[in-house]
FIZA-102244 format. One line per field, with one value per atom (N, C-alpha, C, O): residue number from 0; residue in one letter; x, y, z. Coordinates in nm, 3 decimals, m for minus. Each point is the difference from the previous one (the first is absolute). Layout:
<nodes>
seq = (NUM|...)
type = (A|...)
xx = (X|...)
yy = (Y|...)
zz = (Z|...)
</nodes>
This chain:
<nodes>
seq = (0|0|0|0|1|1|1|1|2|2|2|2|3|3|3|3|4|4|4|4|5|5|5|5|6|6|6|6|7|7|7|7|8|8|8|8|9|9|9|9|10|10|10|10|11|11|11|11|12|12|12|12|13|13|13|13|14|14|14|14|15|15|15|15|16|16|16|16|17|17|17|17|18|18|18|18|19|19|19|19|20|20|20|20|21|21|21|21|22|22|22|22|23|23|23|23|24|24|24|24|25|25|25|25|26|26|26|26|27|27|27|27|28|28|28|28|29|29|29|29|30|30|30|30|31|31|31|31|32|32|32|32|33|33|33|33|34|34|34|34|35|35|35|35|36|36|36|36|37|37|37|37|38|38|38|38|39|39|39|39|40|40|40|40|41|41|41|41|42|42|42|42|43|43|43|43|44|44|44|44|45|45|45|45|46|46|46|46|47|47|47|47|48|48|48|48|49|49|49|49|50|50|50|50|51|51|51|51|52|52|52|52|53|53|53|53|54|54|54|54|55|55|55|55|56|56|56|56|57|57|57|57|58|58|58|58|59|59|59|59|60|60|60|60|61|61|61|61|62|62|62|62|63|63|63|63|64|64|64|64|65|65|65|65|66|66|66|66|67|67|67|67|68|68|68|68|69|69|69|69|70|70|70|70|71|71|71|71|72|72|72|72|73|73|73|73|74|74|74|74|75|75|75|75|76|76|76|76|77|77|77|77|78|78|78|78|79|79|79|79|80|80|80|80|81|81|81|81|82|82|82|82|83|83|83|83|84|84|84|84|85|85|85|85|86|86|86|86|87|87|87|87|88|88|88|88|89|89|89|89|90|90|90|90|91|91|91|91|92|92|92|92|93|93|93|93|94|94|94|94|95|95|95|95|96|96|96|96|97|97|97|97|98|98|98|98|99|99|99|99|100|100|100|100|101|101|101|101|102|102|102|102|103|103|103|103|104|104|104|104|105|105|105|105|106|106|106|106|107|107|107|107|108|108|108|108|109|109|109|109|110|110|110|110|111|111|111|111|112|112|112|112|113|113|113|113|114|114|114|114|115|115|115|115|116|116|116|116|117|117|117|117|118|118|118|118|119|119|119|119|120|120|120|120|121|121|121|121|122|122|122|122|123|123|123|123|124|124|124|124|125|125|125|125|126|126|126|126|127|127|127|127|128|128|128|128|129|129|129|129|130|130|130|130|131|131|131|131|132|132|132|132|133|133|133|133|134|134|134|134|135|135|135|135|136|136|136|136|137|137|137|137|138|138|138|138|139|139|139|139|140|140|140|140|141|141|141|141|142|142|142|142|143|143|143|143|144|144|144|144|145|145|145|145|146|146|146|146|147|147|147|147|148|148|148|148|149|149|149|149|150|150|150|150|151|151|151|151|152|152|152|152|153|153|153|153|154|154|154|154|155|155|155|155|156|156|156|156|157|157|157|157|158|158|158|158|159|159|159|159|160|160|160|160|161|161|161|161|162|162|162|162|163|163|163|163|164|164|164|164|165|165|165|165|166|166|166|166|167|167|167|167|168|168|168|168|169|169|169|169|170|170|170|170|171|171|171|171|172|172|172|172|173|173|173|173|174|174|174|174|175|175|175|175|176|176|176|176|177|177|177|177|178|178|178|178|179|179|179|179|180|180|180|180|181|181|181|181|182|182|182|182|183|183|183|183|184|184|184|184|185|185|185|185)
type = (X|X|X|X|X|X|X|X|X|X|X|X|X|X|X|X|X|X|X|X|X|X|X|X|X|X|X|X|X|X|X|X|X|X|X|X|X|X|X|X|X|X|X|X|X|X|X|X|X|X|X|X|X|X|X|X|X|X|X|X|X|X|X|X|X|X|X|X|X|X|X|X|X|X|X|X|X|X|X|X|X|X|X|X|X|X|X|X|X|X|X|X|X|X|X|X|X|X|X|X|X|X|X|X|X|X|X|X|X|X|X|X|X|X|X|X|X|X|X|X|X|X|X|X|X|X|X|X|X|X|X|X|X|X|X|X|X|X|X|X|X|X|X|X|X|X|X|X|X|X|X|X|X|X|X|X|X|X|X|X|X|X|X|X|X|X|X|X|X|X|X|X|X|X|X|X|X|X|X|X|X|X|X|X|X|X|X|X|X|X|X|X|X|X|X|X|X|X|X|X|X|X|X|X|X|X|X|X|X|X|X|X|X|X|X|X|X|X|X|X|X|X|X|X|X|X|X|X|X|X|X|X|X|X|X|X|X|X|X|X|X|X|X|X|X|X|X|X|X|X|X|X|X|X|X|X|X|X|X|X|X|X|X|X|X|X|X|X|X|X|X|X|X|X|X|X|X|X|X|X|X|X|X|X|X|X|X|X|X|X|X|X|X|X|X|X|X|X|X|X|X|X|X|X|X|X|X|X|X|X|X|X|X|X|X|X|X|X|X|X|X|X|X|X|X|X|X|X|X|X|X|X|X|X|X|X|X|X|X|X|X|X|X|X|X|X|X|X|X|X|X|X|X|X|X|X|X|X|X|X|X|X|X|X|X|X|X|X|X|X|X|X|X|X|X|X|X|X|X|X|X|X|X|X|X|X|X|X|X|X|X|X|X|X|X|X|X|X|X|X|X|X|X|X|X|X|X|X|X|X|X|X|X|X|X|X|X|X|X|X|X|X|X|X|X|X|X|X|X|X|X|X|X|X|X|X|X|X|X|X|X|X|X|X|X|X|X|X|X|X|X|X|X|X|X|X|X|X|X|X|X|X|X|X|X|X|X|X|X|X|X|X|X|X|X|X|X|X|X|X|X|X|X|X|X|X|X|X|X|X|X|X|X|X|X|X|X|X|X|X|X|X|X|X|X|X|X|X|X|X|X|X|X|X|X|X|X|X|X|X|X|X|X|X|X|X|X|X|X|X|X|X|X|X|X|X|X|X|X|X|X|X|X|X|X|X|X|X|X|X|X|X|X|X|X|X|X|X|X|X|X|X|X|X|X|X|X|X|X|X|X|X|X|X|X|X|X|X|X|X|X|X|X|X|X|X|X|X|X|X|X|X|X|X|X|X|X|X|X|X|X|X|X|X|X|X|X|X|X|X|X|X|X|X|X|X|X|X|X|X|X|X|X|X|X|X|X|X|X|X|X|X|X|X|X|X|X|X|X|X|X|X|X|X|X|X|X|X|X|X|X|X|X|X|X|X|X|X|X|X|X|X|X|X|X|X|X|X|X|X|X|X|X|X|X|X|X|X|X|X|X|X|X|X|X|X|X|X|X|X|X|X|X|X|X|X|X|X|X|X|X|X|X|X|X|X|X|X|X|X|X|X|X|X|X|X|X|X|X|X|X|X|X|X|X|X|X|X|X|X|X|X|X|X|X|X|X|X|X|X|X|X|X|X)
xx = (m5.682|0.035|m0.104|m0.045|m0.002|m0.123|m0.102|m0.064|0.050|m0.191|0.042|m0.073|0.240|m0.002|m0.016|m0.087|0.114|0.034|m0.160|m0.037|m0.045|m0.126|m0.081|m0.077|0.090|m0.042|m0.010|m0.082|0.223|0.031|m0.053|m0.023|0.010|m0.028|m0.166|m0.067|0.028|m0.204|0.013|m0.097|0.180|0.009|m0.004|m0.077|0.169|0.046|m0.131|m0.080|0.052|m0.132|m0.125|m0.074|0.072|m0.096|0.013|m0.090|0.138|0.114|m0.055|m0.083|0.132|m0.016|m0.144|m0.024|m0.058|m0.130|m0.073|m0.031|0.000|m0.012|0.028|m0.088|0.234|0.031|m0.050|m0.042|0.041|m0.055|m0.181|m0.040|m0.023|m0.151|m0.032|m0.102|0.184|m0.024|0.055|m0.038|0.153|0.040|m0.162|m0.040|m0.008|m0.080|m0.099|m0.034|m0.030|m0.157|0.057|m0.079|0.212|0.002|m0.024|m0.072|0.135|m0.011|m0.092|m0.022|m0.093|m0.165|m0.049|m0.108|0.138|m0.073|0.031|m0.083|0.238|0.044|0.055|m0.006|0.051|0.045|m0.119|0.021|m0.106|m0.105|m0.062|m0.011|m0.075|m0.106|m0.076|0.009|m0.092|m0.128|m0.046|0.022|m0.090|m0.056|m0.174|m0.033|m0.052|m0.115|m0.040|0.031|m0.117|m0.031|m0.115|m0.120|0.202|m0.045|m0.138|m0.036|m0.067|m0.099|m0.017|0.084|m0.176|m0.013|m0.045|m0.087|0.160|m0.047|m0.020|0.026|m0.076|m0.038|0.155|m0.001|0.143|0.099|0.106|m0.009|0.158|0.140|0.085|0.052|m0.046|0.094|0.160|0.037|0.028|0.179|0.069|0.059|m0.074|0.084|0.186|0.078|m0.052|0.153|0.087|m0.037|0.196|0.035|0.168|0.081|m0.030|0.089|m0.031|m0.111|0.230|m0.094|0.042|0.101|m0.195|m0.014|m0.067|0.010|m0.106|m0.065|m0.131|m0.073|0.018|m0.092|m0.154|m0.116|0.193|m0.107|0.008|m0.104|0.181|m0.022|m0.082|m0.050|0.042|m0.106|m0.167|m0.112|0.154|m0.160|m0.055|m0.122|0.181|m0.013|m0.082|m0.122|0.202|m0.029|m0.121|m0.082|0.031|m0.053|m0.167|m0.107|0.102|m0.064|m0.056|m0.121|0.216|m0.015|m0.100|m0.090|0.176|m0.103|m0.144|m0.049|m0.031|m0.109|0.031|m0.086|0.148|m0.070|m0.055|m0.083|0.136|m0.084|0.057|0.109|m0.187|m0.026|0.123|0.093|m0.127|0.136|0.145|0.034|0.003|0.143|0.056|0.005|0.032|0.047|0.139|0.024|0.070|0.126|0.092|0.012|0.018|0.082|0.136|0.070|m0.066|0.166|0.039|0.015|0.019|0.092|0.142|0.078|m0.043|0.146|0.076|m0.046|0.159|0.084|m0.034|m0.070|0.148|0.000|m0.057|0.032|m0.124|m0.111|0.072|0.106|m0.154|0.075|m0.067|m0.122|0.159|m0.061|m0.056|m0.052|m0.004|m0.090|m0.133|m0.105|0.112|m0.049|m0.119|m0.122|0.277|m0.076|m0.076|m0.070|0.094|m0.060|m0.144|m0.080|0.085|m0.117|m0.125|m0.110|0.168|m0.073|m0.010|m0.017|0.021|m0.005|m0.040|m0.068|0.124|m0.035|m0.201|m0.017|m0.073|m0.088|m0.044|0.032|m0.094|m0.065|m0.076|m0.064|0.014|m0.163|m0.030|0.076|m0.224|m0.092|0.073|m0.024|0.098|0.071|0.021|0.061|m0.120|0.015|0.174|0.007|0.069|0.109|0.042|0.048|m0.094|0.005|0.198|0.045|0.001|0.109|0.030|0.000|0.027|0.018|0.102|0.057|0.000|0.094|m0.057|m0.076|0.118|m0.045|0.002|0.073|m0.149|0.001|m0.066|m0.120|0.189|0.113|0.081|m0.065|0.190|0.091|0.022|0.114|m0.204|0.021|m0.124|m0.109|0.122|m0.115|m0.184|m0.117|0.157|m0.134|m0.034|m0.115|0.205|m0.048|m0.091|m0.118|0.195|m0.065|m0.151|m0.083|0.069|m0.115|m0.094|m0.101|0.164|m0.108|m0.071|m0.117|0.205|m0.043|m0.096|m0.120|0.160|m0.052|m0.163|m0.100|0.117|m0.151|m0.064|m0.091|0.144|m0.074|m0.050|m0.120|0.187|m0.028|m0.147|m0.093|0.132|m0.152|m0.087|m0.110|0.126|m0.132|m0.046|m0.122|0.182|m0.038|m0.034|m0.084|0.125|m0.075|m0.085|m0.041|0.034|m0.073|0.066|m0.072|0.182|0.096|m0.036|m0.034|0.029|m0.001|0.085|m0.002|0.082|0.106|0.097|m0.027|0.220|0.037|0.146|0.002|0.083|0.105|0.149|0.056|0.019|0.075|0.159|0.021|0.081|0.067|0.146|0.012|0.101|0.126|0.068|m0.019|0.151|0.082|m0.113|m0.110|0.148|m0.040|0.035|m0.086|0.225|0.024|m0.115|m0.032|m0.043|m0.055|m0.145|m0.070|0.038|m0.121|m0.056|m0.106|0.130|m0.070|0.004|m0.044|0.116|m0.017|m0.063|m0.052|0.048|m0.070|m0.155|m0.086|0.059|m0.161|m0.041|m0.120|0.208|m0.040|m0.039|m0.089|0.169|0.014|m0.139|m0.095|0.094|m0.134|m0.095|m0.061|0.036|m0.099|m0.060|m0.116|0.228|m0.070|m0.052|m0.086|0.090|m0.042|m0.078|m0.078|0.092|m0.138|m0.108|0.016|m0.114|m0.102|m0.023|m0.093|0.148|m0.047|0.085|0.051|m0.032|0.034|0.163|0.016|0.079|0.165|0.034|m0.009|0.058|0.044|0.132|0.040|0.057|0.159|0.069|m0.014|0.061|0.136|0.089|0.021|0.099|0.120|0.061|m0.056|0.163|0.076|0.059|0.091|m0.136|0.084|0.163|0.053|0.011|0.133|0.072|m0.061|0.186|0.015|0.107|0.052|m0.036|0.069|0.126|0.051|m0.001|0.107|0.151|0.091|m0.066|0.148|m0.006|0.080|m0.175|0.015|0.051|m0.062|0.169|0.085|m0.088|m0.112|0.184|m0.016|m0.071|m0.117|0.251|m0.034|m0.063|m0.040|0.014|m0.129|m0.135|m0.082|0.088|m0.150|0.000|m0.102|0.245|m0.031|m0.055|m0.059|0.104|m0.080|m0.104|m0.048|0.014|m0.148|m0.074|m0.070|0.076|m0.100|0.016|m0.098|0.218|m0.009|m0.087|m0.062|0.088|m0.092|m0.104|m0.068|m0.003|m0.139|m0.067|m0.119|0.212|m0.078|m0.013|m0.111|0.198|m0.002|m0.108|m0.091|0.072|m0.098|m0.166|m0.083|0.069|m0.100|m0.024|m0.110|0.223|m0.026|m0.063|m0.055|0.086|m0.034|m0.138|m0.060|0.000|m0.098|m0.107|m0.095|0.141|m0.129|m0.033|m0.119|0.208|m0.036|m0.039|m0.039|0.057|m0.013|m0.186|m0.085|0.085|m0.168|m0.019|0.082|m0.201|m0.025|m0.047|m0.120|0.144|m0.076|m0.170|m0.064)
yy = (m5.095|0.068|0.109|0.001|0.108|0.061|m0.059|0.053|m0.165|m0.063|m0.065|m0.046|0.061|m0.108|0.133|m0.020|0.155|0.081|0.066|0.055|m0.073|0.047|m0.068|0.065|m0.232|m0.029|m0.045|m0.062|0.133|0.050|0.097|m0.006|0.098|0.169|m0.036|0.040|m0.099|m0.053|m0.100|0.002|m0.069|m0.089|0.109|m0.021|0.128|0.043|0.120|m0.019|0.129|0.054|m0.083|0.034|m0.176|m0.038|m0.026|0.073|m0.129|m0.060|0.170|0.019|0.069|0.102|0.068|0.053|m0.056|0.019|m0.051|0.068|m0.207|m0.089|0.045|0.024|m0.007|0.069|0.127|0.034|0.030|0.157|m0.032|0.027|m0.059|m0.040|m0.092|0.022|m0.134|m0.055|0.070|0.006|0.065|0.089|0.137|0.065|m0.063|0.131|m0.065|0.014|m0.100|m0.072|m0.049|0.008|m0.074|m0.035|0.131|m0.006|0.115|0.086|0.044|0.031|m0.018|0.018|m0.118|0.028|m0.176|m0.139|0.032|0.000|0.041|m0.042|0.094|m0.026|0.120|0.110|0.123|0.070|m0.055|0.100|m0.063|m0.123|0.281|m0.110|m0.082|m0.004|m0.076|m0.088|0.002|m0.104|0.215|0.019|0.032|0.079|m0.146|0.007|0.080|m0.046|0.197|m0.009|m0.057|m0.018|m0.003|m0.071|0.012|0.115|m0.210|m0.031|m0.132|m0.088|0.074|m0.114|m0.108|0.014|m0.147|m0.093|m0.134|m0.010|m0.107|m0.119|m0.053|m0.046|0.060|m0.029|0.071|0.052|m0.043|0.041|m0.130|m0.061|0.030|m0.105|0.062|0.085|m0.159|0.029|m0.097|m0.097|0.136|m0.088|m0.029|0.083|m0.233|m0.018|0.082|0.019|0.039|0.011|0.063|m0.093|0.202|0.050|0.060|0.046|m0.047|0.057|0.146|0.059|m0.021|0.154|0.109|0.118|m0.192|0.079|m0.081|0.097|m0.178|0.014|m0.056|0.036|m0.161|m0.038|0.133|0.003|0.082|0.077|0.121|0.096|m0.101|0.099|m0.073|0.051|m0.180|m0.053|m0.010|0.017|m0.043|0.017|0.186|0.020|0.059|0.128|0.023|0.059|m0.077|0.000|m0.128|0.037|m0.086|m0.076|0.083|0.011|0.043|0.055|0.136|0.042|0.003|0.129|m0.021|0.099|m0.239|0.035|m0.065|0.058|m0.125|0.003|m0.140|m0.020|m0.074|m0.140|m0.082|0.000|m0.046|m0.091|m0.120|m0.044|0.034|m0.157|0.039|0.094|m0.171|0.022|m0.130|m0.094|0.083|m0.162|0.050|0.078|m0.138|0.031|m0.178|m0.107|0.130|m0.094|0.031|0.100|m0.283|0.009|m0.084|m0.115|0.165|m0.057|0.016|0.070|m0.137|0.058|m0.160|m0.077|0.079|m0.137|m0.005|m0.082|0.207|m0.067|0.143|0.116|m0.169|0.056|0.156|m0.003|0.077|0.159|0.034|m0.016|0.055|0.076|0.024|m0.020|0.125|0.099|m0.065|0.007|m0.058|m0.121|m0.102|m0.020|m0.035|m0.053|0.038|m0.075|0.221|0.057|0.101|0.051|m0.050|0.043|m0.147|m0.006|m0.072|m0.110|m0.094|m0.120|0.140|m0.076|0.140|m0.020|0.133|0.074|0.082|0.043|m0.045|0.020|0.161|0.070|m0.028|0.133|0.042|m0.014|0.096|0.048|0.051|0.079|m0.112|0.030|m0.065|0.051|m0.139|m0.018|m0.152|m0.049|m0.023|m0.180|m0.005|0.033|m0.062|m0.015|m0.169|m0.083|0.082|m0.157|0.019|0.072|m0.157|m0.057|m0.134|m0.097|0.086|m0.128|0.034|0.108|m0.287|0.071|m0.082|m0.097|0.147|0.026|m0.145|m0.083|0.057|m0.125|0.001|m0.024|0.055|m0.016|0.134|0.082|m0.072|0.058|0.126|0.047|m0.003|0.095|0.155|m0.023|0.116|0.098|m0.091|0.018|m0.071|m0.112|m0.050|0.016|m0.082|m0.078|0.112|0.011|0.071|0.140|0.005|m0.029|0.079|0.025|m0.130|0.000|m0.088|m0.161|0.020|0.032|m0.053|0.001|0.123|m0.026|0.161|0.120|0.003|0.066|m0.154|m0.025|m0.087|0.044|m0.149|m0.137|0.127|0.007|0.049|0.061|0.130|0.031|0.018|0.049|m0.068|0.053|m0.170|m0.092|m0.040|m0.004|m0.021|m0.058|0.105|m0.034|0.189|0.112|0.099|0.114|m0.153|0.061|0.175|0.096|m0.083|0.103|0.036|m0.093|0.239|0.037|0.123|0.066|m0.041|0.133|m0.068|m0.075|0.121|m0.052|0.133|0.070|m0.046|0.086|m0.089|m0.035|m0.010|m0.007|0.042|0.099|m0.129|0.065|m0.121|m0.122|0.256|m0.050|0.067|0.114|m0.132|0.091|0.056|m0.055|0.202|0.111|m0.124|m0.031|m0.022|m0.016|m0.111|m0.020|m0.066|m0.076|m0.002|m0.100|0.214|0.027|m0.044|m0.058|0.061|m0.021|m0.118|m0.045|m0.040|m0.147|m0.072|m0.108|0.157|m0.063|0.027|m0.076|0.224|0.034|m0.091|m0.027|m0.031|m0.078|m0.109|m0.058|0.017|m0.154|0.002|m0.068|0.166|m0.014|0.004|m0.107|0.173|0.023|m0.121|m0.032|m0.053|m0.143|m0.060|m0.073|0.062|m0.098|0.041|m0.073|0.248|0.042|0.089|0.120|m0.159|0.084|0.168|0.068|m0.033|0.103|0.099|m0.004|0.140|0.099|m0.014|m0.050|0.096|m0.019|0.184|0.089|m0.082|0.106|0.009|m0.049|0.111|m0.085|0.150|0.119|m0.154|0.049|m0.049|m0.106|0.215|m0.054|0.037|0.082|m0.130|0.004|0.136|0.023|0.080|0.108|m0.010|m0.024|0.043|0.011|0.074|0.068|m0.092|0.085|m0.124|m0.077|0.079|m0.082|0.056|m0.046|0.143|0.109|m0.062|0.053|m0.135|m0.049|m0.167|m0.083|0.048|m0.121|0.093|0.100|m0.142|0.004|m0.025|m0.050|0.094|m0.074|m0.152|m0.039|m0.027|m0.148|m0.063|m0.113|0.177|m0.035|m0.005|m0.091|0.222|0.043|m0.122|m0.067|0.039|m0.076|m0.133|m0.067|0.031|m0.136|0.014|m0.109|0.179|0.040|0.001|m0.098|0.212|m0.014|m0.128|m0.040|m0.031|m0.135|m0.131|m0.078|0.089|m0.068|0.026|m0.098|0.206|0.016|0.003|m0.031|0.077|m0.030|m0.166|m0.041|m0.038|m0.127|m0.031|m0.058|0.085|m0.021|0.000|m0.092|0.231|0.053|m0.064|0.009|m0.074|m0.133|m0.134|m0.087|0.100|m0.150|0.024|m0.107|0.204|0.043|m0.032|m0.078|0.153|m0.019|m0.104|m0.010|m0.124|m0.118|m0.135|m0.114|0.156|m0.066|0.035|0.083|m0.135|0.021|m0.053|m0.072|0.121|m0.062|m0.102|0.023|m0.165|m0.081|0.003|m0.095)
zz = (m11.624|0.122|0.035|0.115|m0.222|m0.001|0.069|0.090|m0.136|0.064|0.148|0.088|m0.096|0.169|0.048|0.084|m0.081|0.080|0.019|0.103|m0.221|0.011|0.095|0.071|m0.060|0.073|0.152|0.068|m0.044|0.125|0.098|0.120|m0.212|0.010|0.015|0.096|m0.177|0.011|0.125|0.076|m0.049|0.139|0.148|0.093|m0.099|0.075|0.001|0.092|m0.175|0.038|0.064|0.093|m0.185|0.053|0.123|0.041|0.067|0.155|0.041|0.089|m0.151|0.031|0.026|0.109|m0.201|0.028|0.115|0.098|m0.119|0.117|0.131|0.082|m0.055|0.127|0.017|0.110|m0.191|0.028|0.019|0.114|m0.170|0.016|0.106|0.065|m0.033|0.181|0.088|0.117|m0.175|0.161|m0.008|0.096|m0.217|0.090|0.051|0.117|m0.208|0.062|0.100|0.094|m0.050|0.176|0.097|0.100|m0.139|0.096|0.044|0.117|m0.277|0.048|0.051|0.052|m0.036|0.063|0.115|0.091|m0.071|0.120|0.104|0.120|m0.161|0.059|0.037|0.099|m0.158|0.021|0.085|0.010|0.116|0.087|m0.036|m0.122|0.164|m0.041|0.141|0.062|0.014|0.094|m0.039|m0.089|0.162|m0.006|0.098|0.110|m0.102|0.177|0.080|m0.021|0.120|0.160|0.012|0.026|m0.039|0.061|0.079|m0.014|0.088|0.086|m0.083|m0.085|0.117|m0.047|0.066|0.120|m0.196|0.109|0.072|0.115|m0.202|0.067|m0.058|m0.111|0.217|m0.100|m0.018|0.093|m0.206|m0.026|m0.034|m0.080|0.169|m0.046|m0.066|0.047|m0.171|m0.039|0.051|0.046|m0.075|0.097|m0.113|m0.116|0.191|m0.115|0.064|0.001|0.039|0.043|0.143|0.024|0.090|0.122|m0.017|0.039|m0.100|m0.007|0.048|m0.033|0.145|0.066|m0.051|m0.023|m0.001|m0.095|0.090|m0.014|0.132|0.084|0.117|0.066|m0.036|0.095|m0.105|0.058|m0.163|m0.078|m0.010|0.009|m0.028|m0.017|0.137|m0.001|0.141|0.111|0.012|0.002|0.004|0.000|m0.089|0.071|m0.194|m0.047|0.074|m0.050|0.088|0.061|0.146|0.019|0.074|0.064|0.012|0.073|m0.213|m0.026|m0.073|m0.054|0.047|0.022|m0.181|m0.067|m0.001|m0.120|m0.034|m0.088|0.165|0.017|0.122|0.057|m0.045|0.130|m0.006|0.069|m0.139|m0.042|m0.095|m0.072|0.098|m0.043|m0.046|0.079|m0.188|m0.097|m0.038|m0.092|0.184|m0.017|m0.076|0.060|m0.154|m0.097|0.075|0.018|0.032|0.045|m0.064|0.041|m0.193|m0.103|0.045|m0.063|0.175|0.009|0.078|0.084|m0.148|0.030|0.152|0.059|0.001|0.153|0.073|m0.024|0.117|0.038|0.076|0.063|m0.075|0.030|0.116|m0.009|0.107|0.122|0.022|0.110|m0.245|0.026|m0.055|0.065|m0.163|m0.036|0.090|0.001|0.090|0.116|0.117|0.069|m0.052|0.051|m0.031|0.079|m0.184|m0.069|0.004|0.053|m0.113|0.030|0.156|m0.021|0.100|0.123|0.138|0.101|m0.135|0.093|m0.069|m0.114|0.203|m0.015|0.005|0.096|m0.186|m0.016|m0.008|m0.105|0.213|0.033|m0.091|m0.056|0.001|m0.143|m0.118|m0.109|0.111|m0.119|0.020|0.095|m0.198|m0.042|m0.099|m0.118|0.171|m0.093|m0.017|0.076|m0.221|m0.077|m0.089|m0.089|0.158|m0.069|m0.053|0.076|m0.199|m0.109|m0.038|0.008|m0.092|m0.100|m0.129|0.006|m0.100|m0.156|m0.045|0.055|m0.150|m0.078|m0.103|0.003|m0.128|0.004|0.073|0.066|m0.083|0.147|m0.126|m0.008|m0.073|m0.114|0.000|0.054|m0.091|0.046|m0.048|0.035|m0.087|m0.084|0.123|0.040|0.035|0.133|0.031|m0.031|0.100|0.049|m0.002|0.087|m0.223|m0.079|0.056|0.070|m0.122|0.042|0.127|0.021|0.052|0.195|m0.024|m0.009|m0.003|0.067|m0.102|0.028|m0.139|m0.107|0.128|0.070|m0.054|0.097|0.154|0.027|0.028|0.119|m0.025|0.075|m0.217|m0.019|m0.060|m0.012|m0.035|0.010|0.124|0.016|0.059|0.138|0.075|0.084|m0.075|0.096|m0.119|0.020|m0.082|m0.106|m0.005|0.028|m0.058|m0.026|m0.124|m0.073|0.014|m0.122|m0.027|m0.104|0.217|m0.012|0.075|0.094|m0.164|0.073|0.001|m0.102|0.185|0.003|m0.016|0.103|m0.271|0.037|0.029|m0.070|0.133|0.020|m0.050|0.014|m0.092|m0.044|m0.037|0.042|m0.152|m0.037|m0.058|m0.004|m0.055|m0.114|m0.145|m0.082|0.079|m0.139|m0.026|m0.117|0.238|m0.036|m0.032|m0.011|m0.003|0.041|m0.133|0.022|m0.129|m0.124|m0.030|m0.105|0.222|m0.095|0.101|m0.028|0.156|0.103|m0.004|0.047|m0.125|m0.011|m0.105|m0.004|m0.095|m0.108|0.015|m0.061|0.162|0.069|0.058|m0.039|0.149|0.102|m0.120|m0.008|m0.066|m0.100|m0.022|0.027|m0.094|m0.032|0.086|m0.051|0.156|0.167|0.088|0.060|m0.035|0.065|m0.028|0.022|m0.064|m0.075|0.070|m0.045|0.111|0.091|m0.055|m0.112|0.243|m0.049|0.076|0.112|m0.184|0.056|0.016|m0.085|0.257|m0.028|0.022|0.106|m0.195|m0.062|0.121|m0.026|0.108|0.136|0.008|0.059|m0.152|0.037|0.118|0.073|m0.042|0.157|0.001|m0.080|0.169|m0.009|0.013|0.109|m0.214|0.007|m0.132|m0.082|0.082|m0.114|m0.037|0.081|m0.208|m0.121|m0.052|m0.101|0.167|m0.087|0.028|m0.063|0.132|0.014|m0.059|0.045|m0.140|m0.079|m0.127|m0.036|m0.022|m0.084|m0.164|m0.008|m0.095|m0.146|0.026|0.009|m0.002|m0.028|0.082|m0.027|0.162|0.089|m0.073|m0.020|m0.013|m0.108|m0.112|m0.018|m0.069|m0.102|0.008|m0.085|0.253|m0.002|0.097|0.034|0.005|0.034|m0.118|m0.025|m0.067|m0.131|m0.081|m0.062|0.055|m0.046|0.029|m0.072|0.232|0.072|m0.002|m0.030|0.052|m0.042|m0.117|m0.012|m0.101|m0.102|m0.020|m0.035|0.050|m0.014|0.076|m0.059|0.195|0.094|m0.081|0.003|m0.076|m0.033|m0.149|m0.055|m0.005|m0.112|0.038|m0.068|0.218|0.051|0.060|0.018|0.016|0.094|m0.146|m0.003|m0.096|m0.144|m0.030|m0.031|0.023|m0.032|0.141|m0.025|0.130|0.109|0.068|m0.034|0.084|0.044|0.160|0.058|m0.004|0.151|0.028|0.008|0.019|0.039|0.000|0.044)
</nodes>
């Protein structure tokens, strides 16, 4: 009864550790900024993702002068408004290229926006997404475009996602960021 109870107690610290050491390294992956600052580059890529403001930030951001083009990812089931209007309504000084992903995963992403600076000979690029994603999407781009990534998350704030919001956010990404190490770019 001793060694069952011991090895409960070594089960349960350990369960325990674990959780205490991914909940902090998530908070530093995922919860802390990962803001680069703003210089001009050959394009802003948005990655698709929640409508959170994120094409009316890469829009704005385009506007103010930090690249000419705009590569907006419409990873999204059914095509959003704003969406469609970003892509079909035209903007003075500004080329706005819309695709969707293939694969339909931030890797797609990465793929296309690598292929689009081979073809304009791009070597800086601005991209834009959640904050939590920023470390696995710079990882991602890493592998696919040789250039320089400057990582913009969507101004917003994160404070009314709950515990178990967070828990499968950091779940998902770390899993994400298991799959990102062994996967590669075309």
């Amino acid at each position: 009864m001793r060694r069952l109870s011991r090895l409960v107690f070594a089960a349960v610290a350990m369960l325990t550790t674990v959780a205490i050491t991914a909940g902090v390294a998530g908070f530093v992956l995922f919860n802390r900024p990962h803001i680069d600052p703003l210089v001009k580059a050959d394009a802003i890529v948005v990655l698709g993702g929640e409508w959170d403001n994120r094409v009316a930030y890469g829009l704005d951001l385009a506007r103010r002068g930090y690249a000419h083009t705009l590569v907006l990812s419409d990873a999204y089931i059914a095509h959003h408004e704003e969406m469609r209007r970003a892509c079909d309504e035209p903007i003075p000084g500004v080329t706005v290229i819309c695709f969707t992903p293939d694969p339909y995963t931030t890797r797609g992403e990465a793929i296309f926006t690598a292929q689009l600076a081979a073809e304009h000979s791009w070597s800086h690029v601005i991209l834009v997404s959640w904050n939590y994603h920023m470390v696995r999407a710079r990882y991602i781009f890493s592998q696919c475009f040789a250039g320089d990534i400057i990582m913009r998350p969507v101004p917003r704030t994160y404070d009314k996602l709950g515990v178990l919001k967070w828990a499968w956010i950091y779940t998902y990404q770390y899993a994400a960021l298991a799959k990102a190490s062994v996967m590669r770019c075309r």
